[in-house]
N, CA, C and O atoms as a MOPAC input file, in Angstrom:
PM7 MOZYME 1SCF
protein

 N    125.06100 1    27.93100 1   125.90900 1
 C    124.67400 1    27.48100 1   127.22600 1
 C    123.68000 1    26.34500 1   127.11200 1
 O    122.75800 1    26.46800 1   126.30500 1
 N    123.78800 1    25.22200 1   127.86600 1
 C    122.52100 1    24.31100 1   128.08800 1
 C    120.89900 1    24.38300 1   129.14400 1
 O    120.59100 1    24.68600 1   130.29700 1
 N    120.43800 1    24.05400 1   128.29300 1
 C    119.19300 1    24.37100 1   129.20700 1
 C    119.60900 1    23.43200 1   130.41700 1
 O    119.40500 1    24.01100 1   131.48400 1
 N    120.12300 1    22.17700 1   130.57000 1
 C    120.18700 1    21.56000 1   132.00200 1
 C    120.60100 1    22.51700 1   133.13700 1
 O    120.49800 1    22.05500 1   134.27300 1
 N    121.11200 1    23.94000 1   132.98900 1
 C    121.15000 1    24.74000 1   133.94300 1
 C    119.97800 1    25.39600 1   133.79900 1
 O    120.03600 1    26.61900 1   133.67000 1
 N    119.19100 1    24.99200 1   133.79300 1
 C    117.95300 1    25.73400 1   133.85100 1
 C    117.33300 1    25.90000 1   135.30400 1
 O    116.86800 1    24.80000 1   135.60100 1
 N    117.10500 1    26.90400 1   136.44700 1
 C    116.03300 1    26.99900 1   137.60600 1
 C    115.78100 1    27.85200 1   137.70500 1
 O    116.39100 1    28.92000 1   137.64800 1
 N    113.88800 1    27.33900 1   138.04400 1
 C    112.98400 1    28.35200 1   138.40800 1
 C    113.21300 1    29.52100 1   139.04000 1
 O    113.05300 1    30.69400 1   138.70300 1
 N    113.70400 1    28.88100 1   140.22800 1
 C    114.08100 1    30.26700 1   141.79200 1
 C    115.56700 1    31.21100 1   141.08500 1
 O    116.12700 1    32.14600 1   141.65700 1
 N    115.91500 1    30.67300 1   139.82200 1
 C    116.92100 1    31.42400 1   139.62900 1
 C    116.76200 1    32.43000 1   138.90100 1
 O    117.65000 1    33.27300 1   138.77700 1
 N    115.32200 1    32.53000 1   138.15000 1
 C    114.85700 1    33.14200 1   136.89000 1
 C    113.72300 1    34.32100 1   137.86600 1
 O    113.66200 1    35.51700 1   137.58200 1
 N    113.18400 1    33.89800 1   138.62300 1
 C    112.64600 1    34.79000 1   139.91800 1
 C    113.56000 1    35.52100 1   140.32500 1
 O    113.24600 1    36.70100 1   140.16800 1
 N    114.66900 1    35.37900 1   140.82900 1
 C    115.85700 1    35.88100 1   141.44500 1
 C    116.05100 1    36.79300 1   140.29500 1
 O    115.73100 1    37.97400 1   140.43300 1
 N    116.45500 1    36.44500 1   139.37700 1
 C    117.09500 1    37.47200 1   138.30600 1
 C    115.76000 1    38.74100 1   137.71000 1
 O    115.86600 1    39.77900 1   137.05800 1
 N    114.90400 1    38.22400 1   138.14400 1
 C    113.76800 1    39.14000 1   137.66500 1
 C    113.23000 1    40.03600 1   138.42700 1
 O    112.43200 1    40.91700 1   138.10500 1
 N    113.84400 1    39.71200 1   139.83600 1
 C    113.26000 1    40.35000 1   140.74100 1
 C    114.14500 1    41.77200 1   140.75000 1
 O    113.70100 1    42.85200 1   141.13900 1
 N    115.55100 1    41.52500 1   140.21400 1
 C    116.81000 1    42.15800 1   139.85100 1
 C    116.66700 1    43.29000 1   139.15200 1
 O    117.02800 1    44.46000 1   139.28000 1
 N    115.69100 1    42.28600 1   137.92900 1
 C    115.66600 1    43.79100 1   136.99200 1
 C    115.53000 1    45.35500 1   136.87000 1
 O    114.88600 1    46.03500 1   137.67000 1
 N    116.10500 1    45.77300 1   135.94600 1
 C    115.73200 1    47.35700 1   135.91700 1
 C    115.88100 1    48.04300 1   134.45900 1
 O    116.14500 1    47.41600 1   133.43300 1
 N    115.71300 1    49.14200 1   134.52500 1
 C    115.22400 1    49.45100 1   133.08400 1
 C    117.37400 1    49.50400 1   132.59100 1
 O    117.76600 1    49.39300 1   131.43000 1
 N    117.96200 1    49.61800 1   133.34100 1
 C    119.39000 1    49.82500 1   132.27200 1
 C    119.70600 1    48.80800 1   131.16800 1
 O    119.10800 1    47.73300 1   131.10200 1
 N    120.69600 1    49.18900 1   130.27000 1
 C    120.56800 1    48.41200 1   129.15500 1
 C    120.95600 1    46.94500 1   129.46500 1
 O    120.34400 1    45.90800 1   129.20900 1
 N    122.22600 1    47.16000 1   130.12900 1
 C    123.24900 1    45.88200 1   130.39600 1
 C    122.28700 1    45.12700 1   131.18600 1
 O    122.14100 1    44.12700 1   130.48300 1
 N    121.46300 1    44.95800 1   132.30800 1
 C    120.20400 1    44.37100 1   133.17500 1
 C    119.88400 1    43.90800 1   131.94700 1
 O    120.51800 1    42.90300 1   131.62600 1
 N    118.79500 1    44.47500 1   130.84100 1
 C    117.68600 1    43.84400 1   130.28900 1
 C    118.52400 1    42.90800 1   129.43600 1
 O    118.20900 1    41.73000 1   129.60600 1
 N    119.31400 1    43.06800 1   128.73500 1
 C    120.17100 1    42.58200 1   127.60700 1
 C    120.94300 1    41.22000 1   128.36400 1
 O    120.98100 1    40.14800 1   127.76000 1
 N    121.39000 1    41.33000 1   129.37900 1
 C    122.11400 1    40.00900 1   130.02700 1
 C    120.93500 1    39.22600 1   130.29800 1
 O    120.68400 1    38.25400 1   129.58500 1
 N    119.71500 1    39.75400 1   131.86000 1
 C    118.48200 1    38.68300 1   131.31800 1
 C    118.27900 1    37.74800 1   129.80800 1
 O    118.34400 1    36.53700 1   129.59700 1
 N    118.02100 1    38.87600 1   128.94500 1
 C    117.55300 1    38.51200 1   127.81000 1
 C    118.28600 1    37.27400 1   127.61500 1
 O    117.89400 1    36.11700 1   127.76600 1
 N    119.57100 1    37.77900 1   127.20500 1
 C    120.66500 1    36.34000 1   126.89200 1
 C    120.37600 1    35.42200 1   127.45200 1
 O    120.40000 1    34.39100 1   126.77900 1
 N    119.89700 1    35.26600 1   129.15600 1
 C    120.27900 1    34.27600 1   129.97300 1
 C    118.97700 1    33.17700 1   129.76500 1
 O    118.92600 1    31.96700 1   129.98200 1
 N    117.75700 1    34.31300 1   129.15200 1
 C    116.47000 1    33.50200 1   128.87400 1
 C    116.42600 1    32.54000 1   127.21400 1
 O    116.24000 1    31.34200 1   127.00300 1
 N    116.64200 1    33.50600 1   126.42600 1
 C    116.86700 1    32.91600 1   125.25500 1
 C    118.11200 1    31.82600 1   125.22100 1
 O    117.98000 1    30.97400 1   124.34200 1
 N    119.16300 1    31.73200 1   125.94600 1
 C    119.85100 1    30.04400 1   126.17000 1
 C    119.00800 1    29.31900 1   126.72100 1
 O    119.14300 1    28.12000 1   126.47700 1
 N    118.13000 1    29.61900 1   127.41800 1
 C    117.07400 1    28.81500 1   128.00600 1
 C    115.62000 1    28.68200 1   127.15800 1
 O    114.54400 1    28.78100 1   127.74900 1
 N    115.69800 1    28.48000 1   125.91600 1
 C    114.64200 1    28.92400 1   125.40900 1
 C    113.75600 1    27.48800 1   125.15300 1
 O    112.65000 1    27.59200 1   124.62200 1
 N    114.11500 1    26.55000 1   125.42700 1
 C    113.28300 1    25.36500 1   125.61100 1
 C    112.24200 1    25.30800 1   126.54500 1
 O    111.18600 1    24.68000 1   126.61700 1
 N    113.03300 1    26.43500 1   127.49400 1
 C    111.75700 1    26.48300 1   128.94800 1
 C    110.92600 1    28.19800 1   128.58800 1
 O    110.60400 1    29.16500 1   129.27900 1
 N    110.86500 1    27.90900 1   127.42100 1
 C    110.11500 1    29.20400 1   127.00400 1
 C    108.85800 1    29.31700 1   127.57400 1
 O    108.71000 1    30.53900 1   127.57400 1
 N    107.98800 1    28.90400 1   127.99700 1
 C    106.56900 1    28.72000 1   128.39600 1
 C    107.46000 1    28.74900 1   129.80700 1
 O    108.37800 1    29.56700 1   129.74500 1
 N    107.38300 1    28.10000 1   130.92800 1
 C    108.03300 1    28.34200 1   131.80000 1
 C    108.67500 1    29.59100 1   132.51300 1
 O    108.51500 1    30.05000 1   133.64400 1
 N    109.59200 1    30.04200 1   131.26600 1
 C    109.95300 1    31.64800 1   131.42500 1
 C    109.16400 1    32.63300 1   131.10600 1
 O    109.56400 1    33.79600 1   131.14200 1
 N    108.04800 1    32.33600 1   130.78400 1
 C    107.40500 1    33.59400 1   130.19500 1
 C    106.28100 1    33.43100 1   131.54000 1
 O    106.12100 1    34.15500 1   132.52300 1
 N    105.73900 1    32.42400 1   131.20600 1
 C    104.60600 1    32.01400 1   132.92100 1
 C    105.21400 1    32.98500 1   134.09600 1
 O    104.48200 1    33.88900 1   134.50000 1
 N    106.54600 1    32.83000 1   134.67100 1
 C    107.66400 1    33.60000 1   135.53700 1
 C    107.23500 1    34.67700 1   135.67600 1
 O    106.60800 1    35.18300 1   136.60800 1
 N    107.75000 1    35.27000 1   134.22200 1
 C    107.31600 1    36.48400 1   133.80500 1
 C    105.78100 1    37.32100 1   134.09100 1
 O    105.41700 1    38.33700 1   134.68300 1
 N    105.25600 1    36.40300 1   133.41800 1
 C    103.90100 1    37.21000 1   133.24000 1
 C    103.22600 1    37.35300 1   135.17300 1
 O    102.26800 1    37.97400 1   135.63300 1
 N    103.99400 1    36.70000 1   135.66100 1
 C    103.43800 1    36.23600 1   137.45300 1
 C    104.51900 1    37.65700 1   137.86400 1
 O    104.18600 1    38.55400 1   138.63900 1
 N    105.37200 1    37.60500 1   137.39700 1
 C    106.32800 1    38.85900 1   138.52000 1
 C    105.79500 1    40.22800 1   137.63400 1
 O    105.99200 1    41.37900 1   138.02300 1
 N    105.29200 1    39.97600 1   136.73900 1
 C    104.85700 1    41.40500 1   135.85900 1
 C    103.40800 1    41.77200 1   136.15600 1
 O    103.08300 1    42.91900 1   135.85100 1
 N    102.68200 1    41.14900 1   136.58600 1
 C    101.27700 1    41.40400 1   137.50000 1
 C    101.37900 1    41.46500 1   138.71900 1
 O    100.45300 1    41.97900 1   139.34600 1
 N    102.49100 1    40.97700 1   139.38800 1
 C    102.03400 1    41.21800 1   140.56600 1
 C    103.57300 1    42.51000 1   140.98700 1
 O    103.71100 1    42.81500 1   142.17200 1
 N    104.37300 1    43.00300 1   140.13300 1
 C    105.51300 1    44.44600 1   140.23600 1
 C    104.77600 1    45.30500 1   140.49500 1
 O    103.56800 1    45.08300 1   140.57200 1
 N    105.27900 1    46.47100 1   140.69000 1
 C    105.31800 1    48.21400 1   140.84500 1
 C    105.42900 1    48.65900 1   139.25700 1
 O    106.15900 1    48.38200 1   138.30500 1
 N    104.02100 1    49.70900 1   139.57600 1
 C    103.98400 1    49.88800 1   138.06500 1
 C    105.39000 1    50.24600 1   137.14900 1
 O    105.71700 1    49.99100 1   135.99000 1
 N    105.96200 1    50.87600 1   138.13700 1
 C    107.19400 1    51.68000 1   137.46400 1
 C    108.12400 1    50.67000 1   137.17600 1
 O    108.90900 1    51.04800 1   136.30600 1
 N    108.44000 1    48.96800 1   137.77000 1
 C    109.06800 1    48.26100 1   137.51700 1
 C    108.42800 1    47.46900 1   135.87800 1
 O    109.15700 1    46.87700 1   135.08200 1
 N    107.31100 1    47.62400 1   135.75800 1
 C    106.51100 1    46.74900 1   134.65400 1
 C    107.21000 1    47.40500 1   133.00000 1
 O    107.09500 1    46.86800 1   131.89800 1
 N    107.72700 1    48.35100 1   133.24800 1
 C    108.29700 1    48.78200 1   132.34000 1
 C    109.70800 1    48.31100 1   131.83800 1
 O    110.02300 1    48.49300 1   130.66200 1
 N    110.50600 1    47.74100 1   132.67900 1
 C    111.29400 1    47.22200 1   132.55100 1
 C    111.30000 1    45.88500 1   131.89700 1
 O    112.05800 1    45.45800 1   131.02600 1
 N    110.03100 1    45.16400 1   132.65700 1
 C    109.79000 1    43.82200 1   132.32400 1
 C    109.42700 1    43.62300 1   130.68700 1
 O    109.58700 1    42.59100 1   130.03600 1
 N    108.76000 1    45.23200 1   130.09600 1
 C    108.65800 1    45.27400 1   128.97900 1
 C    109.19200 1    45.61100 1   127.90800 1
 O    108.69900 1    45.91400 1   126.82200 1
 N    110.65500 1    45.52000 1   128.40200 1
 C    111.57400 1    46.28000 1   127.53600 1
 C    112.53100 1    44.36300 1   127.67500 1
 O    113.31700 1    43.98300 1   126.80700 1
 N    112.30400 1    43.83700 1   128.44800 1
 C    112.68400 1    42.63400 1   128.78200 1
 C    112.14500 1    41.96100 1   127.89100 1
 O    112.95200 1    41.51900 1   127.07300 1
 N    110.89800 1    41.65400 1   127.68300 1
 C    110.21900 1    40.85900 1   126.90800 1
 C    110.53100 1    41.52600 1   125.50100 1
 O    111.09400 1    40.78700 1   124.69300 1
 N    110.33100 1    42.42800 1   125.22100 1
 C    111.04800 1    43.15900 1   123.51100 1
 C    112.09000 1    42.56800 1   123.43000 1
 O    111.94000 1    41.60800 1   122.67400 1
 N    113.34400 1    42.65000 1   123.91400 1
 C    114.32100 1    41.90300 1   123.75300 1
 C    114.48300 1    40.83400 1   123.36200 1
 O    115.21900 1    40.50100 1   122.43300 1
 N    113.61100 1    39.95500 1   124.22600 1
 C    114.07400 1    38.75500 1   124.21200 1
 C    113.04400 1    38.20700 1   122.71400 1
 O    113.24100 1    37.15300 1   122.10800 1
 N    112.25900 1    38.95200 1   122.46800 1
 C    111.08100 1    38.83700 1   121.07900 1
 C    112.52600 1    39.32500 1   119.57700 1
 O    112.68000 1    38.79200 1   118.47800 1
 N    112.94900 1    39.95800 1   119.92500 1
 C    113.71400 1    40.51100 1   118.74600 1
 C    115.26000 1    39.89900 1   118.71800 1
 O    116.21600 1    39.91100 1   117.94300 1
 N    114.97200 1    39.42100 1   119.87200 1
 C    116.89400 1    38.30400 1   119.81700 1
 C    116.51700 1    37.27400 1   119.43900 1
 O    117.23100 1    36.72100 1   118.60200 1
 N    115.08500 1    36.48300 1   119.93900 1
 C    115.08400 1    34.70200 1   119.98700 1
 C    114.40700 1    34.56300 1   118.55200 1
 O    114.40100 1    33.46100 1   118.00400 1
 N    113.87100 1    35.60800 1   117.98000 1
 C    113.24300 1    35.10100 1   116.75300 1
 C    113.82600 1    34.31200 1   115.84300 1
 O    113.35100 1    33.33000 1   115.27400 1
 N    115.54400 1    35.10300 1   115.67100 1
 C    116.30200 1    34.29100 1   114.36200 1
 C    116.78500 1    32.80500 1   115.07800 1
 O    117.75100 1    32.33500 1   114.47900 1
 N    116.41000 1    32.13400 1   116.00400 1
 C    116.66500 1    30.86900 1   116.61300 1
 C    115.24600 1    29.88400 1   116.85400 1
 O    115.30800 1    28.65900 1   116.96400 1
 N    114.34200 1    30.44700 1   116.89400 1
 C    113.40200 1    30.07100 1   117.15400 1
 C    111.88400 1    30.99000 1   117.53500 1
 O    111.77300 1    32.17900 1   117.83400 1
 N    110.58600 1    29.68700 1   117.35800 1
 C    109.64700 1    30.78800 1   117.53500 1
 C    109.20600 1    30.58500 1   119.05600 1
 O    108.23400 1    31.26800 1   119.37600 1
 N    109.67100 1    29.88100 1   119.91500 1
 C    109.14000 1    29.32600 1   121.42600 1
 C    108.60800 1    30.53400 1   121.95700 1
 O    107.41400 1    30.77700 1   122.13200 1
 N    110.05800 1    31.64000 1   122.32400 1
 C    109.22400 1    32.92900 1   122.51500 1
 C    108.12200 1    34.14700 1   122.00400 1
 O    107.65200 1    35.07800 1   122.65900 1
 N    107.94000 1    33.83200 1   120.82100 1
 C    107.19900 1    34.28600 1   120.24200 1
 C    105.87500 1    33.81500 1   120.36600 1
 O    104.93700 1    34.60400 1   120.47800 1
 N    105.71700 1    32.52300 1   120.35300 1
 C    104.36100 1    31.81200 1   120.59200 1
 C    104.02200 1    32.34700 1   121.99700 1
 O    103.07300 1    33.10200 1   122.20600 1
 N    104.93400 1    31.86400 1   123.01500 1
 C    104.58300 1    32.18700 1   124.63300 1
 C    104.13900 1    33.67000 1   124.76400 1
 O    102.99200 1    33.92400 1   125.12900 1
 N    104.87100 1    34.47800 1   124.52400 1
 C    104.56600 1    36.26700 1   125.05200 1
 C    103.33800 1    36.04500 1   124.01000 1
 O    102.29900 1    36.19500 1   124.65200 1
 N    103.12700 1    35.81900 1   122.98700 1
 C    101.76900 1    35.99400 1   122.44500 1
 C    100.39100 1    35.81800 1   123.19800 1
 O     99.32700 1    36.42900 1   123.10900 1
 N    100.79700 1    34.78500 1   123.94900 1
 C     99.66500 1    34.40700 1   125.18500 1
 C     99.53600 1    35.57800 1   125.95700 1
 O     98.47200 1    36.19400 1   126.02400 1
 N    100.46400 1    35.88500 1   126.48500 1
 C    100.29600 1    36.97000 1   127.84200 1
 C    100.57500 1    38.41100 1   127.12400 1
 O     99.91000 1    39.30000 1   127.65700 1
 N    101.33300 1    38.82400 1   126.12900 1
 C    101.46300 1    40.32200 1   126.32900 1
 C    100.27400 1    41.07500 1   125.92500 1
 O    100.15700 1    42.13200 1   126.54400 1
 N     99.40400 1    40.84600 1   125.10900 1
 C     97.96400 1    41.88900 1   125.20000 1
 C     97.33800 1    42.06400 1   126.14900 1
 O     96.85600 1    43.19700 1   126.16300 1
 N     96.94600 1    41.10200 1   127.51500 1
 C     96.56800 1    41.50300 1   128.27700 1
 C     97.48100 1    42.09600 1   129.47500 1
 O     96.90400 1    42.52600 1   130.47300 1
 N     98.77500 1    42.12600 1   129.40700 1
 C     99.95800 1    42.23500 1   129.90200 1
 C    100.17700 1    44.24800 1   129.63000 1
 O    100.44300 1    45.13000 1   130.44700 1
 N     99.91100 1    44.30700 1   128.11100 1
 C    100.23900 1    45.85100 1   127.62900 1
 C     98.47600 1    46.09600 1   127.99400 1
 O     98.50800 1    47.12300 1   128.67300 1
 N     97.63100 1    45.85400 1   127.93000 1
 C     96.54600 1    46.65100 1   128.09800 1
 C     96.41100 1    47.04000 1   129.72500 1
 O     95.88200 1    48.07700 1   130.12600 1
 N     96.97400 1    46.03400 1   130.55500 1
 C     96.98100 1    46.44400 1   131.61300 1
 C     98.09700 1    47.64800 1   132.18000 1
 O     97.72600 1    48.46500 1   133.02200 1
 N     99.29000 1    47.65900 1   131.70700 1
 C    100.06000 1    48.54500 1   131.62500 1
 C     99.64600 1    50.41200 1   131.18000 1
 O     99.87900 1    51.50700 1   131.69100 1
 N     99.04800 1    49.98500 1   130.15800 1
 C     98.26100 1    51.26400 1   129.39900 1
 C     97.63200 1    52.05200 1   130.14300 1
 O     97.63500 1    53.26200 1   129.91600 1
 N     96.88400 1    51.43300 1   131.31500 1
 C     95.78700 1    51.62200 1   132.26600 1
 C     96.16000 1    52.83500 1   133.11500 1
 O     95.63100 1    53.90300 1   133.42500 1
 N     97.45300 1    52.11300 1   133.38200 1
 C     97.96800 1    52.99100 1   134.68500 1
 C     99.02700 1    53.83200 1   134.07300 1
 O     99.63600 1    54.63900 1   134.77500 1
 N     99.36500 1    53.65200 1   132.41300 1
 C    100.83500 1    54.65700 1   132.11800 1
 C    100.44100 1    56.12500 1   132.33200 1
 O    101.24700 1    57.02800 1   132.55200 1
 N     98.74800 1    56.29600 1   132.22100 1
 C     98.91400 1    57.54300 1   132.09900 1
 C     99.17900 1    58.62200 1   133.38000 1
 O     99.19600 1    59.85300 1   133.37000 1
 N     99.36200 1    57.74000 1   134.39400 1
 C    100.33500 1    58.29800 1   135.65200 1
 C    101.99100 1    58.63000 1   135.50500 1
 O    102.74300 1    59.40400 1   136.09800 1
 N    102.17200 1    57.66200 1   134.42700 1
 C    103.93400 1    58.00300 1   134.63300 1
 C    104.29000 1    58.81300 1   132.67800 1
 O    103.48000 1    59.13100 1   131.80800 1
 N    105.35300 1    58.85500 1   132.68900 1
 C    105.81800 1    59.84500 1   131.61600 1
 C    106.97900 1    58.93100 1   130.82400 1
 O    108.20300 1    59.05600 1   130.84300 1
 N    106.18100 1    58.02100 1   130.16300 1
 C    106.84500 1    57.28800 1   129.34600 1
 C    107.20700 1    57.18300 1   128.23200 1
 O    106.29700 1    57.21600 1   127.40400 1
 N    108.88300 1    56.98600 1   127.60200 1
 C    109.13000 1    57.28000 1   125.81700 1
 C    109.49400 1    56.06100 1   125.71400 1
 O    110.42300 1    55.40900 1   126.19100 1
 N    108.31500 1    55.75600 1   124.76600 1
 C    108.76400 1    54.07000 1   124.11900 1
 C    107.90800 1    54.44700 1   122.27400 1
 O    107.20500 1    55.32100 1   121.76600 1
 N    108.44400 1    53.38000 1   121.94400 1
 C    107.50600 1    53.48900 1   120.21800 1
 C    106.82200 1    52.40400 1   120.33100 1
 O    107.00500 1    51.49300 1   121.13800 1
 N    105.68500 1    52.53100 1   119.17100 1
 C    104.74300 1    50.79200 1   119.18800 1
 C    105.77100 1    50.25100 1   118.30600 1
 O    105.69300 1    49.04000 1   118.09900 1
 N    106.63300 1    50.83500 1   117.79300 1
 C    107.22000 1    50.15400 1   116.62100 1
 C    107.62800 1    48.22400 1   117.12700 1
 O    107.49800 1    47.21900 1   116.42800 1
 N    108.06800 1    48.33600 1   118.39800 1
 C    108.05800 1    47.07600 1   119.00000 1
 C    106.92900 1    46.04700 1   119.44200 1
 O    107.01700 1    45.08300 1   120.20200 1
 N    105.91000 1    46.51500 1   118.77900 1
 C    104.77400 1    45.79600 1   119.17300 1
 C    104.56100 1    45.26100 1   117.74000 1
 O    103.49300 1    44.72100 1   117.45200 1
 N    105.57800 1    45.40200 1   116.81300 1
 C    105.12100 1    44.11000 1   115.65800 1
 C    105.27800 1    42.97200 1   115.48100 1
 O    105.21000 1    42.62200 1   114.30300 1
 N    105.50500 1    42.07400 1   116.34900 1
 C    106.07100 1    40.87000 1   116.27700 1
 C    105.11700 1    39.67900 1   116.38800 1
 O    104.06500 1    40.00500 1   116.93900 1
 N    105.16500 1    38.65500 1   116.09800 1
 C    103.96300 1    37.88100 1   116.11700 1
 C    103.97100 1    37.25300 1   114.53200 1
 O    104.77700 1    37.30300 1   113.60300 1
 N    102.50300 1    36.57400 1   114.75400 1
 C    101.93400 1    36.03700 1   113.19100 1
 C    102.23000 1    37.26400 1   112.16900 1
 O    102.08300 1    38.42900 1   112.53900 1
 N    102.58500 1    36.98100 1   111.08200 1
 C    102.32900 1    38.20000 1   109.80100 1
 C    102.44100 1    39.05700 1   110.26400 1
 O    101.61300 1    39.94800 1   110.07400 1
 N    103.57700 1    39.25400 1   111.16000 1
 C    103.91700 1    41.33900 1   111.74200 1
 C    102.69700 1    41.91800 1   112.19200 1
 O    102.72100 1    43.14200 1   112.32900 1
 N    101.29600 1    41.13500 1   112.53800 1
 C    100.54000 1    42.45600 1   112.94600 1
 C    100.66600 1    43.03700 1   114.22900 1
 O    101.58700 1    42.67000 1   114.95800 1
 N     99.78900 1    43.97100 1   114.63000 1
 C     99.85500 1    44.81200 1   115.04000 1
 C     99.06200 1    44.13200 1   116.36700 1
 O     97.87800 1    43.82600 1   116.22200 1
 N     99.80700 1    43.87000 1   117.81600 1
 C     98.95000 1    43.84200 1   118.71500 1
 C     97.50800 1    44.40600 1   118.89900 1
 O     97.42600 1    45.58600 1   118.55700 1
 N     96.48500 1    43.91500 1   119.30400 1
 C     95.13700 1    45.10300 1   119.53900 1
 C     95.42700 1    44.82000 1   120.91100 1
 O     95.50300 1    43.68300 1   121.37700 1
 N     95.62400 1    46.13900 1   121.69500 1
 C     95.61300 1    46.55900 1   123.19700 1
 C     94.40700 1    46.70500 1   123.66100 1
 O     94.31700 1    46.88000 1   124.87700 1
 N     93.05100 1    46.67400 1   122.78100 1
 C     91.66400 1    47.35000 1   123.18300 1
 C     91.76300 1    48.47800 1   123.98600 1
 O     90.99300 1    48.60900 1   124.93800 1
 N     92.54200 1    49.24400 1   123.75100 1
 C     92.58800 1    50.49300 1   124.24200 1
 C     92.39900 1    51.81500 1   123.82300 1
 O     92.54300 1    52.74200 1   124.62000 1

């Protein structure tokens, strides 16, 4: 796909869409990583519809962003640099409020980044 199909209101639209099923996060994913030139752009999107969602939707958004961290790597690091900006304060804020809901996820997905470390959530 070319990024010249690239729009904003279309990446809002599709995000507003989301939900935790597989086929949702996995088609996003695809549709962002062809777009991965507007990586900063898409992640900005992101990090704006993921602060201002329903907690119970933020989970989705974070199974969104894993994805798209563990698909775009072998193509590039755009997404990797961008979510680096926003997801620590992104998961620490999440953390805050999980302990209202009853969530199964692993950190195992929180290695991605410089030298595999380990996000600090300060939590």
């Amino acid at each position: 796909m070319s990024n010249d199909n690239f729009d904003g209101q279309i990446l809002v639209e599709k995000l507003s869409k989301l939900n935790n099923s597989q086929q949702s996060i996995e088609s996003l994913s695809r549709w962002c990583i062809s777009h991965r030139k507007k990586a900063k752009q898409i992640v900005e999107t992101w990090e704006k519809l993921f602060n201002s969602s329903q907690k119970e939707q933020r989970v989705s958004f974070l199974y969104l962003a894993n994805d798209i961290l563990q698909n775009s790597r072998r193509k590039g690091s755009e997404f990797v640099n961008e979510f680096w900006k926003v997801l620590p304060t992104a998961l620490s804020m999440f953390m805050k409020v999980v302990t209202d809901m009853e969530i199964k996820w692993s950190p195992d997905w929180l290695t991605y980044g410089k030298k595999g470390k380990f996000l600090d959530l300060g939590v």
